[in-house]
C-alpha atoms as a printed R data frame, in Angstrom:
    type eleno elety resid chain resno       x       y       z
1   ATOM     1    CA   UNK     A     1 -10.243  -3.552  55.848
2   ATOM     2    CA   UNK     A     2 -12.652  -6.401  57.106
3   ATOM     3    CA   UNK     A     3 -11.353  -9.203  58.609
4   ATOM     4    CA   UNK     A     4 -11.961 -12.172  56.345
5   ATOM     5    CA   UNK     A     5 -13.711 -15.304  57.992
6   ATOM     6    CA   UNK     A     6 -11.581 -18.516  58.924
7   ATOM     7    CA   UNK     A     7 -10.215 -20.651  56.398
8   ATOM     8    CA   UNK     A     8 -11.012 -17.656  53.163
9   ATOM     9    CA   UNK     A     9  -7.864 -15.900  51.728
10  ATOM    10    CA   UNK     A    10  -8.089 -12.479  50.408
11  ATOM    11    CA   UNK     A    11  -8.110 -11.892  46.476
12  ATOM    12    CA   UNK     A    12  -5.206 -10.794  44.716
13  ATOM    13    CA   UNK     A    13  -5.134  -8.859  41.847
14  ATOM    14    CA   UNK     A    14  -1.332  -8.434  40.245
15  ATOM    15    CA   UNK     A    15  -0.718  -4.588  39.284
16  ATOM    16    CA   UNK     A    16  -1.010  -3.847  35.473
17  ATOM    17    CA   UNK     A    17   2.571  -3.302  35.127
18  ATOM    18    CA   UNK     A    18   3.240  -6.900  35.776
19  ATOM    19    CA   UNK     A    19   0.140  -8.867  33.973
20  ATOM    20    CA   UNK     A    20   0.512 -10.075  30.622
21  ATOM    21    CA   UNK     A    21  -0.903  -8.395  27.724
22  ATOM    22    CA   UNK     A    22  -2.338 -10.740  24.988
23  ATOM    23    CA   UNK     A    23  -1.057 -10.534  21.973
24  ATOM    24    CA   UNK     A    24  -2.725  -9.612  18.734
25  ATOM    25    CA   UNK     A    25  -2.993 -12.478  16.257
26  ATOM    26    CA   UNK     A    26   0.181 -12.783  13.548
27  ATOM    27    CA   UNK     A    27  -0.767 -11.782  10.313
28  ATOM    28    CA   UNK     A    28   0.229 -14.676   7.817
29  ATOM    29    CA   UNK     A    29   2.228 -13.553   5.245
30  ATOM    30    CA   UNK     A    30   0.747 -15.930   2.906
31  ATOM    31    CA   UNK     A    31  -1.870 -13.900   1.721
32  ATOM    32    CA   UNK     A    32   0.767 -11.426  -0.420
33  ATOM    33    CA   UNK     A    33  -2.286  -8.626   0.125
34  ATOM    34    CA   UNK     A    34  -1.693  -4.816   0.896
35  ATOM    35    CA   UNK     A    35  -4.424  -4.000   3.511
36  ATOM    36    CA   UNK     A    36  -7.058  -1.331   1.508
37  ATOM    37    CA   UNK     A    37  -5.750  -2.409  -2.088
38  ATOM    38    CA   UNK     A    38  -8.679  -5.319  -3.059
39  ATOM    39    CA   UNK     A    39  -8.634  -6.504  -6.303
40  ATOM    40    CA   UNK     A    40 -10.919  -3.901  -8.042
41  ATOM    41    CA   UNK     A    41  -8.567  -0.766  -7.186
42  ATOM    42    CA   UNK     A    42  -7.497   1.071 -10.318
43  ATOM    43    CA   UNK     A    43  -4.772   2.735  -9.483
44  ATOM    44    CA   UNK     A    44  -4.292   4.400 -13.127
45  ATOM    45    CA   UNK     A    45  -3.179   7.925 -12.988
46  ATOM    46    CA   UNK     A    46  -1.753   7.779  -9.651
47  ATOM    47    CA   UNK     A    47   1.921   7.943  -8.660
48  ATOM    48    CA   UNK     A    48   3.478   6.534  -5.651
49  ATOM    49    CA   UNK     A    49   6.835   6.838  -4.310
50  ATOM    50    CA   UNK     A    50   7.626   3.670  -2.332
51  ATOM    51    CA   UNK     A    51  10.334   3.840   0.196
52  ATOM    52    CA   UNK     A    52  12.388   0.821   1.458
53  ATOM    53    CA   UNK     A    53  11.284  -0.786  -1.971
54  ATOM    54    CA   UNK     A    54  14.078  -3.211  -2.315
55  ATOM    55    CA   UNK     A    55  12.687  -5.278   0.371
56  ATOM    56    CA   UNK     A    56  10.044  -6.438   3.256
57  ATOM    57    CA   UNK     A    57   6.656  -4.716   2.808
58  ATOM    58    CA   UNK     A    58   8.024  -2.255   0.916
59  ATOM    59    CA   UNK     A    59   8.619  -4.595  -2.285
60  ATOM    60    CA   UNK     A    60   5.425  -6.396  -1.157
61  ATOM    61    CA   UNK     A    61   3.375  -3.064  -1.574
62  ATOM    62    CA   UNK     A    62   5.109  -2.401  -4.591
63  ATOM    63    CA   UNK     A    63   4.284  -5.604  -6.508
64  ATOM    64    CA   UNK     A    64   0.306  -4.915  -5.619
65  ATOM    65    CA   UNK     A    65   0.569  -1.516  -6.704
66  ATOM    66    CA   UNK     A    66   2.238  -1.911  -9.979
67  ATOM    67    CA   UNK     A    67  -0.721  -5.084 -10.352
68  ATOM    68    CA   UNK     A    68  -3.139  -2.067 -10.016
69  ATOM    69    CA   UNK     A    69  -2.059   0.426 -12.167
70  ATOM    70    CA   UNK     A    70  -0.127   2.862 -10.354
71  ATOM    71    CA   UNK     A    71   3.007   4.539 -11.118
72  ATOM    72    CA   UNK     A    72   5.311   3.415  -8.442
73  ATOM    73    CA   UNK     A    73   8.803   5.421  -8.228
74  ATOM    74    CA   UNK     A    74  10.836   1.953  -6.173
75  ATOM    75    CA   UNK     A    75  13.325   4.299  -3.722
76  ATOM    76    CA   UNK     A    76  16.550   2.433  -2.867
77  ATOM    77    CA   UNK     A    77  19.629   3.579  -1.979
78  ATOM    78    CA   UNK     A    78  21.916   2.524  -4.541
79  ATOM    79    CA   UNK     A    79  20.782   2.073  -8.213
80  ATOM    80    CA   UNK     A    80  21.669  -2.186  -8.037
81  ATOM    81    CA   UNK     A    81  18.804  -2.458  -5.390
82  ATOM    82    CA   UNK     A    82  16.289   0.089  -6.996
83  ATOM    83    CA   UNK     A    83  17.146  -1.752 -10.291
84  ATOM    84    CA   UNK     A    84  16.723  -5.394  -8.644
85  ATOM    85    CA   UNK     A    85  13.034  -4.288  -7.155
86  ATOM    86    CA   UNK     A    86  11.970  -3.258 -10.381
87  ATOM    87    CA   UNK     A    87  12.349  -6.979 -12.092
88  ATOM    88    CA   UNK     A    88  11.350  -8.662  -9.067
89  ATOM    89    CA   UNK     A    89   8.297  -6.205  -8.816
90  ATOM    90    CA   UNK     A    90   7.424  -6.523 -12.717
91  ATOM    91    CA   UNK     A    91   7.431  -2.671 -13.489
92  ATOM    92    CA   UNK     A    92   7.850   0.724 -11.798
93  ATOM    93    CA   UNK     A    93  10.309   3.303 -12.274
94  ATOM    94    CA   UNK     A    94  14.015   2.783 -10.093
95  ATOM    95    CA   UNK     A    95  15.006   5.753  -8.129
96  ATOM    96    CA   UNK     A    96  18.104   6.372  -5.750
97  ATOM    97    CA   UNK     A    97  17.599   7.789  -2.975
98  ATOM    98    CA   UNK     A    98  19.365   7.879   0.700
99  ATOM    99    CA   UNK     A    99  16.620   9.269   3.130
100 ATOM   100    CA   UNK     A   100  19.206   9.562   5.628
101 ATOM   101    CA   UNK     A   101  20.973  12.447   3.712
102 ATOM   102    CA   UNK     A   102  18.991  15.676   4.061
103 ATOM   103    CA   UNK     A   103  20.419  17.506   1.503
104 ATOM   104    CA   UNK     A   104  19.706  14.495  -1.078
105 ATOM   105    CA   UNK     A   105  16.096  14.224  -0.132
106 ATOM   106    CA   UNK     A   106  15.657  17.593  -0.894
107 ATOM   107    CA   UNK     A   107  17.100  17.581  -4.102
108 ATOM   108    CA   UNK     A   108  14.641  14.983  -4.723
109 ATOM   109    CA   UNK     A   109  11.702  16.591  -3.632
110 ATOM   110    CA   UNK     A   110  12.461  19.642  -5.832
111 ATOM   111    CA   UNK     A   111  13.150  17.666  -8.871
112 ATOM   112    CA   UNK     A   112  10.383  15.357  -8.178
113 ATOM   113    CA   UNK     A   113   7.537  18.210  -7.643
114 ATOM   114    CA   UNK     A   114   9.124  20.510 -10.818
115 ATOM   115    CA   UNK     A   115   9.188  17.192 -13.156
116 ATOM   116    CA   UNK     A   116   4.973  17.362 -12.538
């Protein structure tokens, strides 16, 4: 390396691992809008199965989705919860169901495709 004249200091640039990364902007939850449902979607004739519907984005999606037409199956894990998203979401269909049990979500599945 060159020597650097008298009275200069030599750059320093701090390795990636330890320079900030900017965050993206928060999303305000103010806007109670489901990112690629807009107002005109017609969701008739289409069924959804919304897990984690009891609560968060889950029951968020589910409110826009029922506003749109859709058939939306509200997954919960015990029938109190499913039940309590359906009123708070203003229709849909309650369903219990414990993703974390294999044999369960199977069971499901079959029922769910052989129903049609």
């Amino acid at each position: 390396m060159a020597a650097l004249p008298a009275g200069h200091v030599a750059p320093f640039a701090a390795p990636a691992r330890l320079r900030r990364r900017r965050r993206a902007p928060l999303v305000r939850a103010a806007a109670r809008e489901v990112v690629g449902v807009d107002k005109q979607y017609d969701g008739t004739g289409r069924t959804v199965l919304m897990t984690g519907a009891n609560s968060g984005i889950g029951l968020e999606a589910s409110r826009v989705l029922v506003a749109s037409g859709c058939r939306v199956l509200l997954a919960a894990r015990s029938v109190d919860k499913a039940e309590a998203a359906v009123a708070e979401c203003g229709g849909g269909e309650a369903v219990v169901l414990d993703l974390g049990e294999i044999a369960a979500t199977r069971a499901f599945a079959k029922a769910f495709v052989a129903s049609g």
